[in-house]
N, CA, C and O atoms as CSV, one atom per row, in Angstrom:
chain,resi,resn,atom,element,x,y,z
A,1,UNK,N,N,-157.595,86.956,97.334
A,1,UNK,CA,C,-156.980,86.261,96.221
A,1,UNK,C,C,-158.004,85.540,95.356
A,1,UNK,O,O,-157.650,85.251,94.212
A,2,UNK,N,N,-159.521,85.135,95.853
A,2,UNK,CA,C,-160.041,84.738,95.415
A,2,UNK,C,C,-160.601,85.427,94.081
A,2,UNK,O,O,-161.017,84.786,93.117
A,3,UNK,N,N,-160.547,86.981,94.171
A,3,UNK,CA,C,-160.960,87.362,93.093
A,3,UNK,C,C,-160.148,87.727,91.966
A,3,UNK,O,O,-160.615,88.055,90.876
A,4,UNK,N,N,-158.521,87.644,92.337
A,4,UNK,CA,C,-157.157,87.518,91.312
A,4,UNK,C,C,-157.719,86.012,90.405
A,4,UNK,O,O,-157.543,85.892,89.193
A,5,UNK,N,N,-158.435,84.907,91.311
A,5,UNK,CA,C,-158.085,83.746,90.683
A,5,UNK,C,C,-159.287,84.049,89.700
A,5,UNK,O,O,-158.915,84.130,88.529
A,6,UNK,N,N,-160.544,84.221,89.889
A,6,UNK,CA,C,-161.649,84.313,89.594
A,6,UNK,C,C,-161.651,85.312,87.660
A,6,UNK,O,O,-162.005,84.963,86.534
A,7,UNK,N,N,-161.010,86.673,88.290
A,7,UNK,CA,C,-160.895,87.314,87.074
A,7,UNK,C,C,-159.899,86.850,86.288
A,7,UNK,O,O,-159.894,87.368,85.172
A,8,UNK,N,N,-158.846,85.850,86.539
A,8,UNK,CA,C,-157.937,85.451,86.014
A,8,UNK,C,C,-158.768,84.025,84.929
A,8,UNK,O,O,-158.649,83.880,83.712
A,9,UNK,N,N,-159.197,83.566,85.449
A,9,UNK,CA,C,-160.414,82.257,84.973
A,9,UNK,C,C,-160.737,82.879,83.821
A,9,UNK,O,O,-160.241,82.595,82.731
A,10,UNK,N,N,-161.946,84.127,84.105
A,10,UNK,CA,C,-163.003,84.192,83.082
A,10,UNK,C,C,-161.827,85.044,81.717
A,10,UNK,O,O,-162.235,85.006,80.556
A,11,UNK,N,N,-160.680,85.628,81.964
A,11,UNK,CA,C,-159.858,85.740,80.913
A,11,UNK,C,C,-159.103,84.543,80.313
A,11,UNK,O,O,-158.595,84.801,79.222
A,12,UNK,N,N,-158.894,83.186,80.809
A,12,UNK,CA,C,-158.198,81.783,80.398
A,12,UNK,C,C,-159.243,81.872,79.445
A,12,UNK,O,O,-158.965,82.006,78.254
A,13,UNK,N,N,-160.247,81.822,79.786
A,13,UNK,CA,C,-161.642,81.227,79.749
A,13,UNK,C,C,-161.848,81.888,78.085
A,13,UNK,O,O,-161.904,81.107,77.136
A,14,UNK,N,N,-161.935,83.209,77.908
A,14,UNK,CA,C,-162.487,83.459,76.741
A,14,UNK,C,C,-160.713,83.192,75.705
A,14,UNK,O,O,-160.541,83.055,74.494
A,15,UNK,N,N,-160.139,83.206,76.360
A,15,UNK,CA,C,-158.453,83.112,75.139
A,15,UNK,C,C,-158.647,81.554,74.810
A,15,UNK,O,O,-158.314,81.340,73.645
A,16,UNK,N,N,-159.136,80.259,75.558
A,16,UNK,CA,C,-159.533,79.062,75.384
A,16,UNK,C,C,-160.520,79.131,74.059
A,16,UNK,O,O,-160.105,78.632,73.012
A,17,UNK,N,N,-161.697,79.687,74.099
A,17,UNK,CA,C,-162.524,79.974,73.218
A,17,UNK,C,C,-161.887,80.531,72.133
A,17,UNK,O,O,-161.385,79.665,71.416
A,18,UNK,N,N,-161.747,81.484,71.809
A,18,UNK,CA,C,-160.776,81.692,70.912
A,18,UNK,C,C,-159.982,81.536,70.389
A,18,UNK,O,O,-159.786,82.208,69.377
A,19,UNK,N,N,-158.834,80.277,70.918
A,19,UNK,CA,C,-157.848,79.528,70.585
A,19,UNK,C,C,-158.977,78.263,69.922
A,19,UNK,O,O,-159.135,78.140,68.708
A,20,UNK,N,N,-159.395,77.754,70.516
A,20,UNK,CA,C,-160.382,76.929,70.118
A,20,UNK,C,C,-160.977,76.856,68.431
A,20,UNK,O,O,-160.670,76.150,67.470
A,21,UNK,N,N,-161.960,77.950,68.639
A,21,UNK,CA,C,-162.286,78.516,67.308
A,21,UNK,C,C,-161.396,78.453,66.214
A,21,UNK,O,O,-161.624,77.758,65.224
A,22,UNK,N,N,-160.324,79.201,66.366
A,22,UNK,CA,C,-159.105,79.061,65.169
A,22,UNK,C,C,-158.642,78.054,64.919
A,22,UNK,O,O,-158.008,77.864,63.881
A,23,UNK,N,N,-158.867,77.072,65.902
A,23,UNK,CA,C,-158.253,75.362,65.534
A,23,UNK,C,C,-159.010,74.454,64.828
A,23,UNK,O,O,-158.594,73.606,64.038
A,24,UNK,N,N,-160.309,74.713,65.205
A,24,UNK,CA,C,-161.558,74.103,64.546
A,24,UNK,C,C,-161.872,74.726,62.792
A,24,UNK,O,O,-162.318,73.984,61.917
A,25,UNK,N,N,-161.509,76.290,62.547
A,25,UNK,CA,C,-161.493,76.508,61.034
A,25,UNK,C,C,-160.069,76.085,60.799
A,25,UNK,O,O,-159.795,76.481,59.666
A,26,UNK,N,N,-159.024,75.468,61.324
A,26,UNK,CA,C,-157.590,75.174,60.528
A,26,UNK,C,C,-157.984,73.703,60.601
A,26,UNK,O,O,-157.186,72.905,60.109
A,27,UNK,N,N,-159.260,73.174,61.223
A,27,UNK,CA,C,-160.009,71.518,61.130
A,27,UNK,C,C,-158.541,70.354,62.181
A,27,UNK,O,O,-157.978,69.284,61.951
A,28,UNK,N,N,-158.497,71.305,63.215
A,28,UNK,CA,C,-157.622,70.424,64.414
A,28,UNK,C,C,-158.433,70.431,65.229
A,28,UNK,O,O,-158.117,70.783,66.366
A,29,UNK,N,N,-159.978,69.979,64.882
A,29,UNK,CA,C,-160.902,69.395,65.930
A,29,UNK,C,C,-160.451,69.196,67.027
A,29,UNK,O,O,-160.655,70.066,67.874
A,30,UNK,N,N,-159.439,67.607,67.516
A,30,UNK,CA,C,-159.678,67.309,68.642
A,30,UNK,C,C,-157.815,67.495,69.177
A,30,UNK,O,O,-157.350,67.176,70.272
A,31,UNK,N,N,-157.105,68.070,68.052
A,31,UNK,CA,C,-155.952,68.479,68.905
A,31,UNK,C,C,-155.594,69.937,69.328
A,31,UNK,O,O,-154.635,70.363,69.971
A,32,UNK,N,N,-156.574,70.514,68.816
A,32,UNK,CA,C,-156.550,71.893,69.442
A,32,UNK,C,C,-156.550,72.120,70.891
A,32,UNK,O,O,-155.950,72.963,71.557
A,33,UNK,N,N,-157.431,71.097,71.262
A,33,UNK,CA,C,-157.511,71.194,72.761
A,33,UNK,C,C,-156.366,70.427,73.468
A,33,UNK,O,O,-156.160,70.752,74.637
A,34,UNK,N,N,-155.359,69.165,72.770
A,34,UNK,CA,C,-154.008,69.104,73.492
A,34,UNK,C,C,-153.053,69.930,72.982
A,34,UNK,O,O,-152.011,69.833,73.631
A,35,UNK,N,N,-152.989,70.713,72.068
A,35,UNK,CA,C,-152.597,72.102,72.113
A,35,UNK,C,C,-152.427,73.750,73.405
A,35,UNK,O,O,-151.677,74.685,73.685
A,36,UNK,N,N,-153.744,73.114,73.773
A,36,UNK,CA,C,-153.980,74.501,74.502
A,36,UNK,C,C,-153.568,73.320,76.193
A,36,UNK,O,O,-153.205,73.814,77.261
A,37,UNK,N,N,-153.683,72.436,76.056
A,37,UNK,CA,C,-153.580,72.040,77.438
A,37,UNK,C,C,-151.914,72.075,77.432
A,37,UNK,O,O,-151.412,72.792,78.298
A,38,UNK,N,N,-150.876,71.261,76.402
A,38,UNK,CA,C,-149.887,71.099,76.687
A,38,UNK,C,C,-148.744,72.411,76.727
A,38,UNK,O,O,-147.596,72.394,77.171
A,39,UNK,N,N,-149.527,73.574,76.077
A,39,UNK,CA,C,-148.665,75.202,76.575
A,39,UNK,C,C,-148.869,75.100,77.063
A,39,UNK,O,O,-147.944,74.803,77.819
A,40,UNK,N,N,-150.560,75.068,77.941
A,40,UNK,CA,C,-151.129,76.056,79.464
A,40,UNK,C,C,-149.923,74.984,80.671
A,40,UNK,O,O,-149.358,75.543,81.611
A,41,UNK,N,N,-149.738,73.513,80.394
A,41,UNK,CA,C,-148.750,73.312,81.424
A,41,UNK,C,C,-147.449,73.475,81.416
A,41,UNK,O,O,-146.745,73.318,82.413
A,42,UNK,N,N,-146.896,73.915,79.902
A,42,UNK,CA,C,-145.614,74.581,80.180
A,42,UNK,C,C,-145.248,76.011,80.569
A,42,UNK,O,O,-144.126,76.382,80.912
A,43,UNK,N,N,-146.340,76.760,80.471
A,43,UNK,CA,C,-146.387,77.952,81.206
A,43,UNK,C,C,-146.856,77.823,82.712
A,43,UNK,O,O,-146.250,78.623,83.426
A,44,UNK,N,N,-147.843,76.971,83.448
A,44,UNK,CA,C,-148.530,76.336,84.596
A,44,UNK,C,C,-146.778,75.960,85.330
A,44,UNK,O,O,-146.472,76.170,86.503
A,45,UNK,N,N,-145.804,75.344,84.197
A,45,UNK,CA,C,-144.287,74.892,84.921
A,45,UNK,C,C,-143.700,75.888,85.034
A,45,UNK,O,O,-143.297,76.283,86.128
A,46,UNK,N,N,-143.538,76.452,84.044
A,46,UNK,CA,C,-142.647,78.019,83.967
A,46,UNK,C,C,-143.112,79.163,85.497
A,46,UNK,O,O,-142.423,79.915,86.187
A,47,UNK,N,N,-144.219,78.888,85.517
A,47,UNK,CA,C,-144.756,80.158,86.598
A,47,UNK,C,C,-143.931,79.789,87.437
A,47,UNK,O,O,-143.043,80.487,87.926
A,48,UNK,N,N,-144.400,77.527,87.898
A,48,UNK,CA,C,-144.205,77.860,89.178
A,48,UNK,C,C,-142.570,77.400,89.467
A,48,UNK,O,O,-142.165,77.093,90.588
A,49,UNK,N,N,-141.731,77.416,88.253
A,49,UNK,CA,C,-140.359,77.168,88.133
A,49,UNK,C,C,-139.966,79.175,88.676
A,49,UNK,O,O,-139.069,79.542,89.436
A,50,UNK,N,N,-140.800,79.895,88.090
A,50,UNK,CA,C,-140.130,80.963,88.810
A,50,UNK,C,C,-140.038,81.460,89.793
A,50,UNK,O,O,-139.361,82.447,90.081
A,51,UNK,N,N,-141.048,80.525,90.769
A,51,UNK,CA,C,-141.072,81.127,92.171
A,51,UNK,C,C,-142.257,82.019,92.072
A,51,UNK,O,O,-141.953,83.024,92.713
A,52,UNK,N,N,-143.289,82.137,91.657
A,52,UNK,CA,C,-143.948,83.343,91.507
A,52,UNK,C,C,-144.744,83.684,92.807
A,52,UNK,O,O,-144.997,82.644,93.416
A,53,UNK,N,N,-145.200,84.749,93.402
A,53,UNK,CA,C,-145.762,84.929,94.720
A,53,UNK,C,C,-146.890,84.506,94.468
A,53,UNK,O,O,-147.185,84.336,93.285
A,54,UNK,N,N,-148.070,84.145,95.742
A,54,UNK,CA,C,-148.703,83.705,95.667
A,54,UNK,C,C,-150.202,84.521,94.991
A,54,UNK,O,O,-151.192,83.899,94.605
A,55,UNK,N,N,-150.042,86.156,94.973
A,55,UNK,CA,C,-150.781,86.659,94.084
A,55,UNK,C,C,-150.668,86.777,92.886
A,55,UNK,O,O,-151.579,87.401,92.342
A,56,UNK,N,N,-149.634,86.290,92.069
A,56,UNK,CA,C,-149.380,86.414,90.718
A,56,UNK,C,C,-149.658,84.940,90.580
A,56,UNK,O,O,-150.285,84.704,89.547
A,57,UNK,N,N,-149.492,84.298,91.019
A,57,UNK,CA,C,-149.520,82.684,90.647
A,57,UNK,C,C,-151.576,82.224,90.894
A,57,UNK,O,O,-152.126,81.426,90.136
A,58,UNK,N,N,-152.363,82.961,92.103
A,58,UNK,CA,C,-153.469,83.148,91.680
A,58,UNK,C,C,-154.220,83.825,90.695
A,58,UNK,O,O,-155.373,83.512,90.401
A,59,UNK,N,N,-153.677,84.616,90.255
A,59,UNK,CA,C,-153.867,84.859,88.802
A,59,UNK,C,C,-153.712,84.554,87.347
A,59,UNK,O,O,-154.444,84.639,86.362
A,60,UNK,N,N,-152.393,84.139,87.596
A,60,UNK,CA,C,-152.015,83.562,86.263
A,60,UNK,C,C,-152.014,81.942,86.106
A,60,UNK,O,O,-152.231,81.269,85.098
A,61,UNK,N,N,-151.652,81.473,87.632
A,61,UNK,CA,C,-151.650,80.090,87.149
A,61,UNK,C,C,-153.527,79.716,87.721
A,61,UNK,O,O,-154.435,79.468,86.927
A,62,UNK,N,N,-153.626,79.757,88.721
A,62,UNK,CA,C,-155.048,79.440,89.148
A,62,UNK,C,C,-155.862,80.111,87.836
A,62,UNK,O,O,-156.086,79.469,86.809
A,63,UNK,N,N,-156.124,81.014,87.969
A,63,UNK,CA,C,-157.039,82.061,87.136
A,63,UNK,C,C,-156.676,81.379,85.631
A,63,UNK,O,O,-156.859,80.323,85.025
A,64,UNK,N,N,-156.221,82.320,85.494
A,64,UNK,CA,C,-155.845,82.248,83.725
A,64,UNK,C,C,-155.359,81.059,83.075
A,64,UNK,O,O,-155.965,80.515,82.151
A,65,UNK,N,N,-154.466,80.726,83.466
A,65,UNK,CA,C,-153.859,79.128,83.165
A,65,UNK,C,C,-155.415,78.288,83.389
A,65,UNK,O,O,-156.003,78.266,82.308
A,66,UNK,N,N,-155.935,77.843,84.112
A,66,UNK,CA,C,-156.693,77.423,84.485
A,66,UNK,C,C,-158.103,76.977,84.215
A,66,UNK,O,O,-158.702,75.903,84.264
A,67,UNK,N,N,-158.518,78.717,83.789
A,67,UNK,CA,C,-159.417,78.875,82.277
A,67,UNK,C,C,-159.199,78.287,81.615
A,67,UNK,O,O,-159.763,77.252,81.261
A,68,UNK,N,N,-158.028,78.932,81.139
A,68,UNK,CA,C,-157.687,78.351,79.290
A,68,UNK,C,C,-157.214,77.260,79.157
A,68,UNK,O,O,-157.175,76.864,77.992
A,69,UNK,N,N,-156.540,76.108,80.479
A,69,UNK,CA,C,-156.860,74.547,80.214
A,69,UNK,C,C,-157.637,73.959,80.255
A,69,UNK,O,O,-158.369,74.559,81.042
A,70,UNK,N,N,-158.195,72.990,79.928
A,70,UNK,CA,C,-159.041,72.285,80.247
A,70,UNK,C,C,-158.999,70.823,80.201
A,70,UNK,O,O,-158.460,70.307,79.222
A,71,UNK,N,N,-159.428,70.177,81.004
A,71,UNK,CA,C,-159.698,68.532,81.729
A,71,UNK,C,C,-160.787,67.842,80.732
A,71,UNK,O,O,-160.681,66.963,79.878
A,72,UNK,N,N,-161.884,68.622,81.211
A,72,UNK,CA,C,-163.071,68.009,81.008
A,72,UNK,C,C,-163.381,68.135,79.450
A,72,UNK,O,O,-163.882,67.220,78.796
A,73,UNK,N,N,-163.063,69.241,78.990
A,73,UNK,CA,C,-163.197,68.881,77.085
A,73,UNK,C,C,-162.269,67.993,76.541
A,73,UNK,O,O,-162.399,67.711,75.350
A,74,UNK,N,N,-161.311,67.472,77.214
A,74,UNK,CA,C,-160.735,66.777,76.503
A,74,UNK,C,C,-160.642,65.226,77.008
A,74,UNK,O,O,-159.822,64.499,76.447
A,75,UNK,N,N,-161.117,64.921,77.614
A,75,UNK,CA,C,-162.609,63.535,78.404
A,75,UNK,C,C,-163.490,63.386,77.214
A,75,UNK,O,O,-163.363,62.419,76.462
A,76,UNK,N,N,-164.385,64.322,77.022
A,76,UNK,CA,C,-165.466,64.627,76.119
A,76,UNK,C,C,-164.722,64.248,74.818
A,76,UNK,O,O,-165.165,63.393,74.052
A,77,UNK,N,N,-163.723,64.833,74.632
A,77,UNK,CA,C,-163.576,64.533,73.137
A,77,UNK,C,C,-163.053,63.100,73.015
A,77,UNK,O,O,-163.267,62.456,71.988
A,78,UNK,N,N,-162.104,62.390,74.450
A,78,UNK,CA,C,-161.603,61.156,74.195
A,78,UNK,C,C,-162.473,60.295,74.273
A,78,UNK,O,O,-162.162,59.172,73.875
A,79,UNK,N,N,-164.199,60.572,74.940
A,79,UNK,CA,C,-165.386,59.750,74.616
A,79,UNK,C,C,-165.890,59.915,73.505
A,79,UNK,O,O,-166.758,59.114,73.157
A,80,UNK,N,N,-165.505,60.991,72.616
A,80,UNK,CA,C,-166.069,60.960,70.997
A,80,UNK,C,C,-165.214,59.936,70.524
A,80,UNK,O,O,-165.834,58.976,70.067
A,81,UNK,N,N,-163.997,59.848,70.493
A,81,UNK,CA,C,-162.858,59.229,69.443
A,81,UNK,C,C,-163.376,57.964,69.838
A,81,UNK,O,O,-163.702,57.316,68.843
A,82,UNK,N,N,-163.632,57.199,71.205
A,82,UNK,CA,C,-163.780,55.825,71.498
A,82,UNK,C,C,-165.364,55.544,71.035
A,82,UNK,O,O,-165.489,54.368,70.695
A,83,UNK,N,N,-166.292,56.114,70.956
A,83,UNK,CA,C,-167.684,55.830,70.281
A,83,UNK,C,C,-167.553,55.566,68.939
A,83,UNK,O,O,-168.122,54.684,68.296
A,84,UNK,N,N,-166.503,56.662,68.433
A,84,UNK,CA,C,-166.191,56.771,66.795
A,84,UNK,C,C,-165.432,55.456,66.703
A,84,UNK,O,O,-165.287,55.054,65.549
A,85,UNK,N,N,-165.013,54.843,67.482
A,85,UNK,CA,C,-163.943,53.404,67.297
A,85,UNK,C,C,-162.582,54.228,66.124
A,85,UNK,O,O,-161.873,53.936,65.161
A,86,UNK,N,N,-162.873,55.327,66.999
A,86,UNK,CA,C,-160.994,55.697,66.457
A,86,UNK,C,C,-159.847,55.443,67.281
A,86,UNK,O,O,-159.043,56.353,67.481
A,87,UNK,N,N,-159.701,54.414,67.731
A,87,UNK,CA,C,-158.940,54.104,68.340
A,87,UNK,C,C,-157.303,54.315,68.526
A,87,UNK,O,O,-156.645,54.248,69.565
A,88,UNK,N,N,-156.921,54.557,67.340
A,88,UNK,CA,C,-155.455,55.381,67.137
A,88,UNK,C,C,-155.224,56.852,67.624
A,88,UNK,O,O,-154.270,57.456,68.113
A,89,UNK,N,N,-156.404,57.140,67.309
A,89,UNK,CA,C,-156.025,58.853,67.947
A,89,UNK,C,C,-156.265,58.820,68.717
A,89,UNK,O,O,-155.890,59.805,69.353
A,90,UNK,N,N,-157.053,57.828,69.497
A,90,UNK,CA,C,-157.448,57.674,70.945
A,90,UNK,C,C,-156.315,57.784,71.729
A,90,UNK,O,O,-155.946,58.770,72.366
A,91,UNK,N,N,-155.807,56.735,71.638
A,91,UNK,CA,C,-154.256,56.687,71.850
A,91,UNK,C,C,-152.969,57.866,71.968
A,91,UNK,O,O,-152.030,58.123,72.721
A,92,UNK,N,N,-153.535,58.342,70.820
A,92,UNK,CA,C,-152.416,59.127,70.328
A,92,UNK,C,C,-152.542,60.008,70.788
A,92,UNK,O,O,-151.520,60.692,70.739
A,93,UNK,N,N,-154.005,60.820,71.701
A,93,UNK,CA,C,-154.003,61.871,72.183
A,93,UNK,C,C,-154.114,61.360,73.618
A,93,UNK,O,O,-154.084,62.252,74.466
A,94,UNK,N,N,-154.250,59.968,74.114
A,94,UNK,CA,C,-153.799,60.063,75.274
A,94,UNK,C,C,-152.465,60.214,75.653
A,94,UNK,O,O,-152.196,60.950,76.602
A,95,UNK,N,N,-151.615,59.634,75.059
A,95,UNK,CA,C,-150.107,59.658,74.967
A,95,UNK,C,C,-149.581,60.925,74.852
A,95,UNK,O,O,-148.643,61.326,75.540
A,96,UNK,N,N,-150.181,61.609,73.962
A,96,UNK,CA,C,-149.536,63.371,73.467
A,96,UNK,C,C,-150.030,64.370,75.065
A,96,UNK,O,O,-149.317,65.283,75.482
A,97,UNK,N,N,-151.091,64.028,75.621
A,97,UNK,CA,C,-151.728,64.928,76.815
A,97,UNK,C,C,-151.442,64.628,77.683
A,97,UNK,O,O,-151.451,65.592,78.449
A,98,UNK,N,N,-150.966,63.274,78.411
A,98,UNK,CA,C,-150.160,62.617,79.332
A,98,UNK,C,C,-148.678,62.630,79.478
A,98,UNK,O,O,-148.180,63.057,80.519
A,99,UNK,N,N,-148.086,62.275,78.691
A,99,UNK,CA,C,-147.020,62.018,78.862
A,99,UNK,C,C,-146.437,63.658,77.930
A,99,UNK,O,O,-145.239,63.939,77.967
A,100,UNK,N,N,-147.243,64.401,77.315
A,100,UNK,CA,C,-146.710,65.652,76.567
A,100,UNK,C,C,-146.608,66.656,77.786
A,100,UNK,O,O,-145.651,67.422,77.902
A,101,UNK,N,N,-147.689,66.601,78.717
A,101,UNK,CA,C,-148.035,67.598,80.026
A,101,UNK,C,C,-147.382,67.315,80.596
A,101,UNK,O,O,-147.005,68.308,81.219
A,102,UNK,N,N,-146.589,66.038,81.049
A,102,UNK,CA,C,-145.439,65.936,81.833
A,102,UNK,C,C,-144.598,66.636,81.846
A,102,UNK,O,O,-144.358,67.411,82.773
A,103,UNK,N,N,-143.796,66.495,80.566
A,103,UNK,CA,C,-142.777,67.008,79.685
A,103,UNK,C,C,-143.020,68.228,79.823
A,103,UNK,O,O,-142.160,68.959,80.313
A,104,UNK,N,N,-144.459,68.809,79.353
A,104,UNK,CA,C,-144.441,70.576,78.784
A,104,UNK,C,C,-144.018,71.080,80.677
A,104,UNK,O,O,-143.045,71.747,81.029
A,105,UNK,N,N,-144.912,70.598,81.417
A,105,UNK,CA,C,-144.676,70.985,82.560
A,105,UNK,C,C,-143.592,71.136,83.453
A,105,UNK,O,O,-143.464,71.859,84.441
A,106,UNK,N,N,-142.637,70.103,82.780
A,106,UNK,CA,C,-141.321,69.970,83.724
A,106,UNK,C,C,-140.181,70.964,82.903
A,106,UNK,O,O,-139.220,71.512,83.443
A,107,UNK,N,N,-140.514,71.036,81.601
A,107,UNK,CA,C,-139.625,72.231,80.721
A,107,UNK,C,C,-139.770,73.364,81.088
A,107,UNK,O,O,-138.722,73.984,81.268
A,108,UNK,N,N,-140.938,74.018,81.320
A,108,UNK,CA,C,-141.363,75.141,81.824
A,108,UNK,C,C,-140.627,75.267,83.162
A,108,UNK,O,O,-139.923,76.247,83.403
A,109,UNK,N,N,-140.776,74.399,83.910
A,109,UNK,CA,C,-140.186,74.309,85.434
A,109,UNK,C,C,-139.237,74.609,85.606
A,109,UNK,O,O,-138.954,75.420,86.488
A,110,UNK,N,N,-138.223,73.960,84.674
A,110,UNK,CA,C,-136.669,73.768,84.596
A,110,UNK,C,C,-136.563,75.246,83.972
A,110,UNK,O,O,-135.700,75.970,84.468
A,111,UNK,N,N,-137.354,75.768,82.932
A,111,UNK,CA,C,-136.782,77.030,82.215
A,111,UNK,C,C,-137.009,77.848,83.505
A,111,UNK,O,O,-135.948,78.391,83.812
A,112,UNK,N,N,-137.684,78.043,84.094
A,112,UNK,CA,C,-138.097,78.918,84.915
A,112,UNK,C,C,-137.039,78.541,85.699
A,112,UNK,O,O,-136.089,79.166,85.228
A,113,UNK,N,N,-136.542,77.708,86.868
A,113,UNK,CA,C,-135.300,77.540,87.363
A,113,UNK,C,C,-134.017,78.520,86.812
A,113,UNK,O,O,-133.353,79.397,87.365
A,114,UNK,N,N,-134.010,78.120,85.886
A,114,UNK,CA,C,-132.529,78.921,84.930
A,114,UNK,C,C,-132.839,80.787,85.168
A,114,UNK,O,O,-132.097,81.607,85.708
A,115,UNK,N,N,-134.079,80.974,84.593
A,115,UNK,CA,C,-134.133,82.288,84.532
A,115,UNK,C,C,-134.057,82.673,86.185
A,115,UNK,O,O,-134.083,83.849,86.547
């Protein structure tokens, strides 16, 4: 399974990049990335709202999901906004990535339940 999760990664991994890119020429610098985090956990809910086996869920949620979220760029960017003394979006993207990932995650969950 390790290598379901693995090849599943380096594909999150380049759709992250690429989602990325397109957010940065539409100039959604630093919400592109609570963009890509708050789908990847309503799909991350949805998987595991469907029950998914444990080789599809190393792939898609470990692997791929996984890739294409990310933690640590969006640390990085909430240490840009607080150097910049932007303090509102500071906020505003802690609030939108916290309490939005909750939400995206538990919708997904619940949709996945239904289906």
């Amino acid at each position: 399974m390790v290598w379901l999760a693995g090849i599943g990664a380096a594909i999150g991994a380049v759709l992250r990049y690429e989602v990325t890119s397109v957010g940065k020429k539409l100039g959604w610098e630093f919400w592109i990335t609570g963009l890509i985090n708050l789908s990847g956990a309503f799909l991350l809910g949805l998987l595991f709202g469907l029950g998914s086996s444990k080789g599809i869920y190393a792939f898609l949620g470990t692997g791929i999901l996984g890739g294409y979220t990310t933690f640590s760029t969006m640390n990085t960017e909430l240490i840009s906004l607080l150097k910049g003394h932007d303090y509102r979006n500071l906020l505003y993207y802690l609030l939108v990535t916290y309490l939005g990932g909750l939400l995206f995650v538990y919708g997904g969950w619940y949709l996945g339940r239904l289906l």
